[in-house]
PDB file with one MODEL, atoms N, CA, C and O in Angstrom:
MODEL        1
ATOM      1  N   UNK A   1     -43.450  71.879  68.131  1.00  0.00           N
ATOM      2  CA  UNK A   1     -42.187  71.335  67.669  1.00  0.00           C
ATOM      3  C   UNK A   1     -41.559  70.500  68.783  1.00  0.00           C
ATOM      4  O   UNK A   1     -41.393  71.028  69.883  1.00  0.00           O
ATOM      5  N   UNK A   2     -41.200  69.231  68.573  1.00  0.00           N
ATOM      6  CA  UNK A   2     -40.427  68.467  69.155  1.00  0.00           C
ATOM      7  C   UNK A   2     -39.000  69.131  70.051  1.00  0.00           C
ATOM      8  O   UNK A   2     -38.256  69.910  69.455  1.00  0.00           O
ATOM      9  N   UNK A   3     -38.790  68.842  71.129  1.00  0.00           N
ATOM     10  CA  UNK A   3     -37.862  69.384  71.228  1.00  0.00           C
ATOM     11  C   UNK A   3     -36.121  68.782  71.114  1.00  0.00           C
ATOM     12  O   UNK A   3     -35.952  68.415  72.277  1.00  0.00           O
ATOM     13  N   UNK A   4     -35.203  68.582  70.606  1.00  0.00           N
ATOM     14  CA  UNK A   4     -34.020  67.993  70.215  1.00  0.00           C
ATOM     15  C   UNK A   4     -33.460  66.976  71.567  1.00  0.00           C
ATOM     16  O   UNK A   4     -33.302  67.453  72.691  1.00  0.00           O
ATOM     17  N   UNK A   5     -33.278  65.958  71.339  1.00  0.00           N
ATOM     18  CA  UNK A   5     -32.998  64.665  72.405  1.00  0.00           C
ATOM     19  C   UNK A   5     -31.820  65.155  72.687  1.00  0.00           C
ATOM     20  O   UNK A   5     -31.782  65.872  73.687  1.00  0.00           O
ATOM     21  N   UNK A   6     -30.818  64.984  72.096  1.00  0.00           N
ATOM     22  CA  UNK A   6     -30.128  65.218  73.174  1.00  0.00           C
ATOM     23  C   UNK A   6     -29.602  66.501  73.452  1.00  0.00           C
ATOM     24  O   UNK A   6     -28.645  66.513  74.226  1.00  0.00           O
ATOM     25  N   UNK A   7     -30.053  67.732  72.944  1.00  0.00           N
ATOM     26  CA  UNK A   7     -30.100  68.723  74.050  1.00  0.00           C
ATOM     27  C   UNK A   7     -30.813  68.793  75.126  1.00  0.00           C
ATOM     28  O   UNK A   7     -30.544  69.226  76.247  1.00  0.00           O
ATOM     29  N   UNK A   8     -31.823  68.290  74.650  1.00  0.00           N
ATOM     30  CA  UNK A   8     -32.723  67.706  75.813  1.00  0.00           C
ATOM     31  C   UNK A   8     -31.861  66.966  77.030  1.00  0.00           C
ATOM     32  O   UNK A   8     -31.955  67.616  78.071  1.00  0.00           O
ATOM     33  N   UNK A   9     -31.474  66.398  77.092  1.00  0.00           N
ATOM     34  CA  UNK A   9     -30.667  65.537  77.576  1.00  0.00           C
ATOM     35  C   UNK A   9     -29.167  66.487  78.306  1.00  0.00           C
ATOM     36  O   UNK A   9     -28.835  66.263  79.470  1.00  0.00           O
ATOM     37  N   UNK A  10     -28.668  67.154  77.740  1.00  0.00           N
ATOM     38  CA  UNK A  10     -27.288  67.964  78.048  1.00  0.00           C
ATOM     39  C   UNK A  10     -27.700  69.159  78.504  1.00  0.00           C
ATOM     40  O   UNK A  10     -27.020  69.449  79.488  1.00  0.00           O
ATOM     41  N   UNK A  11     -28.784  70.295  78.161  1.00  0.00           N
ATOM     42  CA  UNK A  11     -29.047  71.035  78.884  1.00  0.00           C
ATOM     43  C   UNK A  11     -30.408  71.222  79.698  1.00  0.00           C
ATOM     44  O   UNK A  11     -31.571  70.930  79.419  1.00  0.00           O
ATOM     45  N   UNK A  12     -29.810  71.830  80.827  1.00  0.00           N
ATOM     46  CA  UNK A  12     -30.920  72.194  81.538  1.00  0.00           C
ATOM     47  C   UNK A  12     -30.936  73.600  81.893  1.00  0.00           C
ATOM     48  O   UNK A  12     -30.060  74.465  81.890  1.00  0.00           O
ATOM     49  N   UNK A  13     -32.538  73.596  82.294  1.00  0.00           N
ATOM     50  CA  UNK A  13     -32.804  75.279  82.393  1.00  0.00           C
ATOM     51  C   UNK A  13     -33.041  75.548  83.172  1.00  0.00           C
ATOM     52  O   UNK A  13     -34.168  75.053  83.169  1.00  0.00           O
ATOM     53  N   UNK A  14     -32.946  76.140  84.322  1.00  0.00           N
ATOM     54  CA  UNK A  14     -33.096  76.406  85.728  1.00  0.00           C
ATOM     55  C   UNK A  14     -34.544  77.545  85.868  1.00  0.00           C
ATOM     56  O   UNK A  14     -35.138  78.117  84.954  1.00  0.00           O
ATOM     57  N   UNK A  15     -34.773  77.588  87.174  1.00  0.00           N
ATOM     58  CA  UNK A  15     -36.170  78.560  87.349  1.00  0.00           C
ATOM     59  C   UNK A  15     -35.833  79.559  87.033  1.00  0.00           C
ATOM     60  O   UNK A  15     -36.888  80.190  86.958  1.00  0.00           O
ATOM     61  N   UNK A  16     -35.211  80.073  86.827  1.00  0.00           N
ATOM     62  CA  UNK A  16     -34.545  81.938  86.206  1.00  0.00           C
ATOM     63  C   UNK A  16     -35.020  81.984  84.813  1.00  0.00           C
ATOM     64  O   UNK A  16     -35.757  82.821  84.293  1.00  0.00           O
ATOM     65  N   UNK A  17     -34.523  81.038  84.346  1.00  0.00           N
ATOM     66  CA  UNK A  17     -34.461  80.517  82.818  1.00  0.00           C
ATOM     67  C   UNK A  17     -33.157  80.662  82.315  1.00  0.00           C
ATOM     68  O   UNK A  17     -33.139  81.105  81.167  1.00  0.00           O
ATOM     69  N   UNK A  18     -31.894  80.390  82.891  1.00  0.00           N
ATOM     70  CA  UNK A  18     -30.760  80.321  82.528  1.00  0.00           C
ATOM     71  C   UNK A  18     -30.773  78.991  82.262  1.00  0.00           C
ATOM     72  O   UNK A  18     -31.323  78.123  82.940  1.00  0.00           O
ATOM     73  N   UNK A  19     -29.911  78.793  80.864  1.00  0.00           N
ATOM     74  CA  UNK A  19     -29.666  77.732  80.367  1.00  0.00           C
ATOM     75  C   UNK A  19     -27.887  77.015  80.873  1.00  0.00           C
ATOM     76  O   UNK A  19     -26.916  77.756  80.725  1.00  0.00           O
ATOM     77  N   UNK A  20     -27.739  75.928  81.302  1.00  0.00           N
ATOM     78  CA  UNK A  20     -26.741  75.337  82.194  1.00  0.00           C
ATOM     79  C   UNK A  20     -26.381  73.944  81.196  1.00  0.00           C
ATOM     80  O   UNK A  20     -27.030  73.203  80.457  1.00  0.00           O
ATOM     81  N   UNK A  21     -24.714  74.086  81.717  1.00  0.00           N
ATOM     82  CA  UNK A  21     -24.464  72.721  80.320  1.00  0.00           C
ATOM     83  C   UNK A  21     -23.353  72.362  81.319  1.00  0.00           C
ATOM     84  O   UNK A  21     -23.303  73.150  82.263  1.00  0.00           O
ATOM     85  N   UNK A  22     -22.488  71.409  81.346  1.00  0.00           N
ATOM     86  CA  UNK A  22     -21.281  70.572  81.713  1.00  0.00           C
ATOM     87  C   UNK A  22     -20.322  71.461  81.254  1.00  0.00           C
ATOM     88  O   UNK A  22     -20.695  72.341  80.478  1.00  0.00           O
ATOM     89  N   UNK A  23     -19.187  71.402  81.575  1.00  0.00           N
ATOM     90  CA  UNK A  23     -17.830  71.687  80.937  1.00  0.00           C
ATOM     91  C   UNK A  23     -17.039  71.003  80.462  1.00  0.00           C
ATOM     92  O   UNK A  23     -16.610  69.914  80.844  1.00  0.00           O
ATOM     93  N   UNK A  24     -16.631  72.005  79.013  1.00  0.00           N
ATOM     94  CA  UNK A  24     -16.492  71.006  78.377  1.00  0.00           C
ATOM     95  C   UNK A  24     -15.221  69.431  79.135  1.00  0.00           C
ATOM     96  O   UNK A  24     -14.866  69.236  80.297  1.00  0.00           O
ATOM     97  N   UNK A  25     -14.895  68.652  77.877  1.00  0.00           N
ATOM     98  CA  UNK A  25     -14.010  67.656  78.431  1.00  0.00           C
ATOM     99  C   UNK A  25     -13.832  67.096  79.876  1.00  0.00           C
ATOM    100  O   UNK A  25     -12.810  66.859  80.520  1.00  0.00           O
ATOM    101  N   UNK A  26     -15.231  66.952  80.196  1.00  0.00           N
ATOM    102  CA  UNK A  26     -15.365  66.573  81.204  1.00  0.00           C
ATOM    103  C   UNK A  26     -15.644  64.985  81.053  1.00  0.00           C
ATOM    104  O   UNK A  26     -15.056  64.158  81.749  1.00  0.00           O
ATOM    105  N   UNK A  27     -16.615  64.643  80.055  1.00  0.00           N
ATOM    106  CA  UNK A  27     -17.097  63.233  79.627  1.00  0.00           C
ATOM    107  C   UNK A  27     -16.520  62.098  79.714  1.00  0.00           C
ATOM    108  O   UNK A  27     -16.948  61.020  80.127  1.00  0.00           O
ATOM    109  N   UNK A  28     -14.973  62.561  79.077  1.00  0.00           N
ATOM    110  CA  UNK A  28     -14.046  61.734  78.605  1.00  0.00           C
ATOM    111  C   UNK A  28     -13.837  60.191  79.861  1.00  0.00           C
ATOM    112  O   UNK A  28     -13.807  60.185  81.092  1.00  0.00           O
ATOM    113  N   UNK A  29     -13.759  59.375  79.136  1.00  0.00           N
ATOM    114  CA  UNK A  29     -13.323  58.097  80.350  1.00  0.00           C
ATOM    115  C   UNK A  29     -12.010  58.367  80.208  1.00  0.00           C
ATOM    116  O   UNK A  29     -11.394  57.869  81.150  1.00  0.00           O
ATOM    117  N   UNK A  30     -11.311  58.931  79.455  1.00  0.00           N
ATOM    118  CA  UNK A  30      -9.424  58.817  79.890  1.00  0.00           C
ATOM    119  C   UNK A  30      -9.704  59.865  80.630  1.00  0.00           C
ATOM    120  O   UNK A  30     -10.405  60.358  79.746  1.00  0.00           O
ATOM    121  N   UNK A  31      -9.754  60.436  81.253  1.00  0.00           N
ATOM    122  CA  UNK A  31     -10.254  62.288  82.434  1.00  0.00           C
ATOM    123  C   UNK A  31      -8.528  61.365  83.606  1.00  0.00           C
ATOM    124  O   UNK A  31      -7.859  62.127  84.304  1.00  0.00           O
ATOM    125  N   UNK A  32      -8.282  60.321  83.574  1.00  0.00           N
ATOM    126  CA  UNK A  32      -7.629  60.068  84.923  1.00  0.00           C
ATOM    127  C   UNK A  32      -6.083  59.092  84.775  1.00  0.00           C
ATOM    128  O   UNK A  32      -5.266  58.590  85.547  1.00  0.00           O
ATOM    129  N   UNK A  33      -6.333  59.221  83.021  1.00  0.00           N
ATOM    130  CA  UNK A  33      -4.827  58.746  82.458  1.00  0.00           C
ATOM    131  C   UNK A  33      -3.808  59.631  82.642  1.00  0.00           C
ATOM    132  O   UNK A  33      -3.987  60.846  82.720  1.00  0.00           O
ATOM    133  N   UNK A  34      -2.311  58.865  82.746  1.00  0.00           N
ATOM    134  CA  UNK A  34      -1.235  59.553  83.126  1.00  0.00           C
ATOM    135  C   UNK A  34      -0.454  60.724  81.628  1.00  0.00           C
ATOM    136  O   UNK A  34       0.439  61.570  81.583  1.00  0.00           O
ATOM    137  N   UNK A  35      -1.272  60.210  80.778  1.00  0.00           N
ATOM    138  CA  UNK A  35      -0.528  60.515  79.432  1.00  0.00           C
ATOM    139  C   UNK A  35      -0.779  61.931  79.388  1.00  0.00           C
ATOM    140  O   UNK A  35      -1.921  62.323  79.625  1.00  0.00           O
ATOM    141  N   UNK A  36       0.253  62.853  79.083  1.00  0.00           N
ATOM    142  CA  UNK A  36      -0.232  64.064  78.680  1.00  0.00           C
ATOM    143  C   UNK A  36      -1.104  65.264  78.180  1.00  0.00           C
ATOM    144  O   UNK A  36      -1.063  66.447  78.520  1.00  0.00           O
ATOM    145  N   UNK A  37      -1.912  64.616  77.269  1.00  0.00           N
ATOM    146  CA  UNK A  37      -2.921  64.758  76.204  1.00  0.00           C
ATOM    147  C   UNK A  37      -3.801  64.584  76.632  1.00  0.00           C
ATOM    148  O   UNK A  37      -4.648  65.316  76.120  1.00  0.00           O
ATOM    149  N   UNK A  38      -4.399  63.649  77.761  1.00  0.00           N
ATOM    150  CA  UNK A  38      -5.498  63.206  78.455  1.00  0.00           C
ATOM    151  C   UNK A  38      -5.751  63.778  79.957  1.00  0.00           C
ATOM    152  O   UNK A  38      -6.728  63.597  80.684  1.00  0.00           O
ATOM    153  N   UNK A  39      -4.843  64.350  80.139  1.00  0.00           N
ATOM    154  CA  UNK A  39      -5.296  65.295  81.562  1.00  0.00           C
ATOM    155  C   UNK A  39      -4.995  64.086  82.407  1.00  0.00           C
ATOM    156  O   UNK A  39      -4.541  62.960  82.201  1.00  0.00           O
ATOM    157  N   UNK A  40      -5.592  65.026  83.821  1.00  0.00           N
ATOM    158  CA  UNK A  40      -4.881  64.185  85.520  1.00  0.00           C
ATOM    159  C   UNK A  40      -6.997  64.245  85.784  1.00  0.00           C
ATOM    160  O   UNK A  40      -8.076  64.537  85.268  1.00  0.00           O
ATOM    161  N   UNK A  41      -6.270  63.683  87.040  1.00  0.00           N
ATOM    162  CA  UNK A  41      -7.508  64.025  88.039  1.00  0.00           C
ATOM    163  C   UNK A  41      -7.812  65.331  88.517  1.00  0.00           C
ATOM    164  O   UNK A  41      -8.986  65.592  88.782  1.00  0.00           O
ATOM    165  N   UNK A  42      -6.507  66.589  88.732  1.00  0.00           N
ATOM    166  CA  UNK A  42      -6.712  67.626  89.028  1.00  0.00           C
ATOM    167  C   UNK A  42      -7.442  68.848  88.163  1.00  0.00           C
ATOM    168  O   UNK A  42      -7.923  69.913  88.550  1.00  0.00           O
ATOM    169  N   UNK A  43      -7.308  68.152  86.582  1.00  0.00           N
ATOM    170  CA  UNK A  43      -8.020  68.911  85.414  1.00  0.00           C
ATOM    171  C   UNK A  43      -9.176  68.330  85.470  1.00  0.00           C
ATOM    172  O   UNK A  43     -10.236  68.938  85.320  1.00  0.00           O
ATOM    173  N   UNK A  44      -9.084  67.175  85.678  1.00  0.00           N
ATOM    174  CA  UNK A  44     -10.983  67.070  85.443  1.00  0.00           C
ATOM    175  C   UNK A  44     -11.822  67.324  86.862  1.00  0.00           C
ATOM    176  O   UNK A  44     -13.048  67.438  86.897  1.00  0.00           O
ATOM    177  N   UNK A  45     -11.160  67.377  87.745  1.00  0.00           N
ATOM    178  CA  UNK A  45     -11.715  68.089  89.450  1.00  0.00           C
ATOM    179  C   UNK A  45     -12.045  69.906  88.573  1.00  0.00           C
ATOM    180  O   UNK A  45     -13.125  70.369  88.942  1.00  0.00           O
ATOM    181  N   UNK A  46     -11.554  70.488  87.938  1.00  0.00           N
ATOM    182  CA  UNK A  46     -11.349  71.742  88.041  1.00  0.00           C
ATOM    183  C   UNK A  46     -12.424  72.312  87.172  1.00  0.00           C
ATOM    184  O   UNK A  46     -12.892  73.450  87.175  1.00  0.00           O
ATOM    185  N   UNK A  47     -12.796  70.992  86.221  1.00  0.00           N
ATOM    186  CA  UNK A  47     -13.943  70.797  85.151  1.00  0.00           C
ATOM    187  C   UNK A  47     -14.929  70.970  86.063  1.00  0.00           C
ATOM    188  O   UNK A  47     -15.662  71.883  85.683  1.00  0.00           O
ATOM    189  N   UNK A  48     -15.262  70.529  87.048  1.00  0.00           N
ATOM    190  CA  UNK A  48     -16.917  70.205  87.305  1.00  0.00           C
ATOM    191  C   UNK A  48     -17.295  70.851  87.702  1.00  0.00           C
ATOM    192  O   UNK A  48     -16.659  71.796  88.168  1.00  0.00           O
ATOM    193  N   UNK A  49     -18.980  70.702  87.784  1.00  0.00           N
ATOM    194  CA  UNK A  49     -20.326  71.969  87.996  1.00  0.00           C
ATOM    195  C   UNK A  49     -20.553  72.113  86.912  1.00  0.00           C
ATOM    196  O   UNK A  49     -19.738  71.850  86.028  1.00  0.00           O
ATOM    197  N   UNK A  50     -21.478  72.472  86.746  1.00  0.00           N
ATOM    198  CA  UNK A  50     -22.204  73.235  85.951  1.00  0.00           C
ATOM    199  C   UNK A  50     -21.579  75.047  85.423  1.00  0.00           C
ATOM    200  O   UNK A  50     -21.272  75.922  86.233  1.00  0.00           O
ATOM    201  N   UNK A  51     -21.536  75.191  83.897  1.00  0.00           N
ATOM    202  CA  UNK A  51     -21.518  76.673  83.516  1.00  0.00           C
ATOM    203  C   UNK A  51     -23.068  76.947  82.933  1.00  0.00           C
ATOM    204  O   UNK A  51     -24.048  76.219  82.780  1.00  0.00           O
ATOM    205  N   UNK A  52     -22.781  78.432  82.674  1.00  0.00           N
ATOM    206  CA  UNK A  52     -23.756  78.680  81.869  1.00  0.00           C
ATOM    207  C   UNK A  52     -23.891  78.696  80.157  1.00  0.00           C
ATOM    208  O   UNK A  52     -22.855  79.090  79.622  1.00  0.00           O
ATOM    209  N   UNK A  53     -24.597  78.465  79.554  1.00  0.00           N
ATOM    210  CA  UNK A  53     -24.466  78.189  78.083  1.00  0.00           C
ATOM    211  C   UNK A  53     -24.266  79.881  77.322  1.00  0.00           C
ATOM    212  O   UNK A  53     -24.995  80.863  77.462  1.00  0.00           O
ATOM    213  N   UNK A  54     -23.078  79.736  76.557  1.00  0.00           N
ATOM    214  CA  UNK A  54     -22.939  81.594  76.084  1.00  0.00           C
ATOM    215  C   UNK A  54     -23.675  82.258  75.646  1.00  0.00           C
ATOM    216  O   UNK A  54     -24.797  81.843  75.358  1.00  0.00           O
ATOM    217  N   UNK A  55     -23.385  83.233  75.491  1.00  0.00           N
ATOM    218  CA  UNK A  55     -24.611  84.034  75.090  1.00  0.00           C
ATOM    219  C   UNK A  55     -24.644  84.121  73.664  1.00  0.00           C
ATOM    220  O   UNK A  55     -25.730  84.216  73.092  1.00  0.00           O
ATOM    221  N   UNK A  56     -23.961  84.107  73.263  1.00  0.00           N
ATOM    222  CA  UNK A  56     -23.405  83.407  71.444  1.00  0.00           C
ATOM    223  C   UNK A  56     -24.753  82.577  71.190  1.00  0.00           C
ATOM    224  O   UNK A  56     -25.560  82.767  70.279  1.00  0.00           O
ATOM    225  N   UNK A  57     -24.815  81.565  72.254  1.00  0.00           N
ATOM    226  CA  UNK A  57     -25.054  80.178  71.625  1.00  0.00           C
ATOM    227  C   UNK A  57     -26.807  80.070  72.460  1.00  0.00           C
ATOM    228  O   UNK A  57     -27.350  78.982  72.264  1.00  0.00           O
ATOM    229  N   UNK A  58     -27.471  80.892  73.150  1.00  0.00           N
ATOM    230  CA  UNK A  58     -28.473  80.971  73.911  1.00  0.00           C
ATOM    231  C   UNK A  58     -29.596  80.835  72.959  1.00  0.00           C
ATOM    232  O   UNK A  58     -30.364  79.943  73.316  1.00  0.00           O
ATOM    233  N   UNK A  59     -29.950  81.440  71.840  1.00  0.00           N
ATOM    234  CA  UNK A  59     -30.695  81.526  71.107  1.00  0.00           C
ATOM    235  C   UNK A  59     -31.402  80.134  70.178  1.00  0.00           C
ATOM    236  O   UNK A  59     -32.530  79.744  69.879  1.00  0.00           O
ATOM    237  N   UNK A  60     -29.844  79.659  69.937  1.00  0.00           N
ATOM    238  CA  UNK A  60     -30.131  78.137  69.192  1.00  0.00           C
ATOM    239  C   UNK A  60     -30.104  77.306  70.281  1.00  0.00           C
ATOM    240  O   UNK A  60     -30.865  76.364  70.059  1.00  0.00           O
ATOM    241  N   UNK A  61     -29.739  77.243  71.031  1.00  0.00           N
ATOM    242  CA  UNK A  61     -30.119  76.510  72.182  1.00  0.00           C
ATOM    243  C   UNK A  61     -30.913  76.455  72.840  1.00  0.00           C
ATOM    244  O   UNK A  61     -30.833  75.641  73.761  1.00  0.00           O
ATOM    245  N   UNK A  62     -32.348  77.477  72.680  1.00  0.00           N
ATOM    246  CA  UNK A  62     -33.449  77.592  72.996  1.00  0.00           C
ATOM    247  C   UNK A  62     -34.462  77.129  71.962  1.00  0.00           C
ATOM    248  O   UNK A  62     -35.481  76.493  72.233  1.00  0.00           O
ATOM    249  N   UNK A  63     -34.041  77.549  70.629  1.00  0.00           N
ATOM    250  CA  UNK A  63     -34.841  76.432  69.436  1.00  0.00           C
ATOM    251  C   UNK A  63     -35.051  75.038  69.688  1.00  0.00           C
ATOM    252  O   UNK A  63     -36.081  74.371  69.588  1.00  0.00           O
ATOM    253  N   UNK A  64     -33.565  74.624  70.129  1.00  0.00           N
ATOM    254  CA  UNK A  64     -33.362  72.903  70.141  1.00  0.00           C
ATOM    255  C   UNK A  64     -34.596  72.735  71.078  1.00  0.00           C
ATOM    256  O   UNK A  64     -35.471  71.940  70.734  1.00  0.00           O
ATOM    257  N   UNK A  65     -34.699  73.313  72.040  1.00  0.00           N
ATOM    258  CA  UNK A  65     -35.144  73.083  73.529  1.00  0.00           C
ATOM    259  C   UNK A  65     -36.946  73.168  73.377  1.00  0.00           C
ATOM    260  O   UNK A  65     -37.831  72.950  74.205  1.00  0.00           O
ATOM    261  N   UNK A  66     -36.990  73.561  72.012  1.00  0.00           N
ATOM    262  CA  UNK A  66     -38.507  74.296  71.825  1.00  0.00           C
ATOM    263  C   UNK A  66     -39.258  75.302  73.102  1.00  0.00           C
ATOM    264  O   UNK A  66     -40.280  75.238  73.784  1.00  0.00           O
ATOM    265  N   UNK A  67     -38.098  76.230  72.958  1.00  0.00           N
ATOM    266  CA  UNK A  67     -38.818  77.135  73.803  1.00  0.00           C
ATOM    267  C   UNK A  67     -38.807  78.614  73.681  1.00  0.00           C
ATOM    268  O   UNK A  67     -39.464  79.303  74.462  1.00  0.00           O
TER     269      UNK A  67
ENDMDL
END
């Protein structure tokens, strides 16, 4: 089975085999607008690194991944 592009793409799996994703609202190009709704620089500083993907969500996220 193919494995899903762009999970492919968004997660990665480390040598443990923990699955690792972005946090969320990190993407955004407004991340550094003054407007309320769109966060500062200090919210999207507080975003970054890497989490781990939940444990909720580990299972289908290993389908996508064909593994």
């Amino acid at each position: 089975m193919k494995p899903h592009r762009s999970a492919k793409k968004n997660i990665k799996v480390t040598s443990s085999g923990k699955l690792m994703r972005l946090h969320a609202g990190r993407k955004s190009g407004a991340a550094f607008a003054s407007a309320p709704t769109t966060g500062s620089r200090k919210k999207h500083n507080s975003l970054q690194g890497e989490v781990e993907v939940a444990k909720a969500d580990r299972k289908r996220m290993k389908k996508l991944l064909g593994r």
